[in-house]
C-alpha positions in Angstrom: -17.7 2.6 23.8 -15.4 3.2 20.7 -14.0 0.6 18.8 -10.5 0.1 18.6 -9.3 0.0 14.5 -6.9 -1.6 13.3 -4.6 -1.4 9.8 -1.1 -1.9 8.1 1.6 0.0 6.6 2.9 -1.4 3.4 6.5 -0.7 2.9 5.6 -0.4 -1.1 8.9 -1.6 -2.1 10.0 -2.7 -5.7 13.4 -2.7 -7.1 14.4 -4.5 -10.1 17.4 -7.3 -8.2 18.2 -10.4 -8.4 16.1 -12.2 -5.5 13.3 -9.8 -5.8 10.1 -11.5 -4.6 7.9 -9.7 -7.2 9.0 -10.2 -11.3 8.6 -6.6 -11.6 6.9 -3.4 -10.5 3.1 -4.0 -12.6 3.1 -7.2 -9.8 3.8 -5.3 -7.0 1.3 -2.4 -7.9 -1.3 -5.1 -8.3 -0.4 -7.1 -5.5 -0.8 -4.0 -3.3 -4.2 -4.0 -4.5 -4.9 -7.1 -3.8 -3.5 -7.3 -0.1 -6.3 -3.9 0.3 -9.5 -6.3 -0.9 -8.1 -9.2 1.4 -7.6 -6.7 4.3 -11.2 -5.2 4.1 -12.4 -8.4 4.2 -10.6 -9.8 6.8 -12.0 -6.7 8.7 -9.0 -4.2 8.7 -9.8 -0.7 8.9 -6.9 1.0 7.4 -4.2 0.6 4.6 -1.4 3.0 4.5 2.4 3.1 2.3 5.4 4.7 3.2 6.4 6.9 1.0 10.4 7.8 0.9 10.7 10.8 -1.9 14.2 10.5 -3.6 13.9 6.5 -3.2 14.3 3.7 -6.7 10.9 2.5 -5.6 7.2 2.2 -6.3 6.1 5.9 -7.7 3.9 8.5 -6.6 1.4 6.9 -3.9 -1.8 8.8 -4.6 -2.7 6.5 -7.8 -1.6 3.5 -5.7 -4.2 4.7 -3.3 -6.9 5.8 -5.6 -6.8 2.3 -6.6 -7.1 0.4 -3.3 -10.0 2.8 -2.3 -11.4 2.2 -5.8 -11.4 -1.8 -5.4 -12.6 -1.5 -1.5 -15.7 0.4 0.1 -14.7 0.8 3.6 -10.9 0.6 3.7 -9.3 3.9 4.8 -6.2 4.5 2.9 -3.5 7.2 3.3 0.2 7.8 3.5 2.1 6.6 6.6 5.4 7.7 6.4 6.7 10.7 4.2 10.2 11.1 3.9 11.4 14.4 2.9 15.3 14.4 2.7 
């Protein structure tokens, strides 16, 4: 019998506004990272972000990524969502 997995999509957002819940985009990179470790050991499988090209958010997700695999050893991470207007 297979076993179901289980994971989240991270909506990677960060825009410098008043009432932004992270002080500024370093945070919100790191918190990312974070929010992989505790999800690996809370026994999620899988970590992805959406990704919305032409967006005022986070950057490029692949050295997001790199660093959530780097700081986890059984996590699988990819991209969710790609938005190509």
């Amino acid at each position: 019998m297979s076993r179901k997995k289980i994971g989240f999509l991270s909506f990677g957002h960060y825009r410098d506004v008043p009432g932004a819940r992270v002080p500024d985009a370093r945070t919100s990179l790191l918190n990312h990272v974070e929010i992989a470790v505790g999800a690996e050991e809370a026994g999620i499988d899988g970590a992805w972000l959406r990704v919305h090209h032409f967006d005022q958010s986070l950057s490029a997700p692949i050295p997001l990524l790199t660093a959530m695999a780097m700081r986890t050893s059984r996590l699988e991470v990819g991209t969710g969502v790609v938005d190509m207007r």
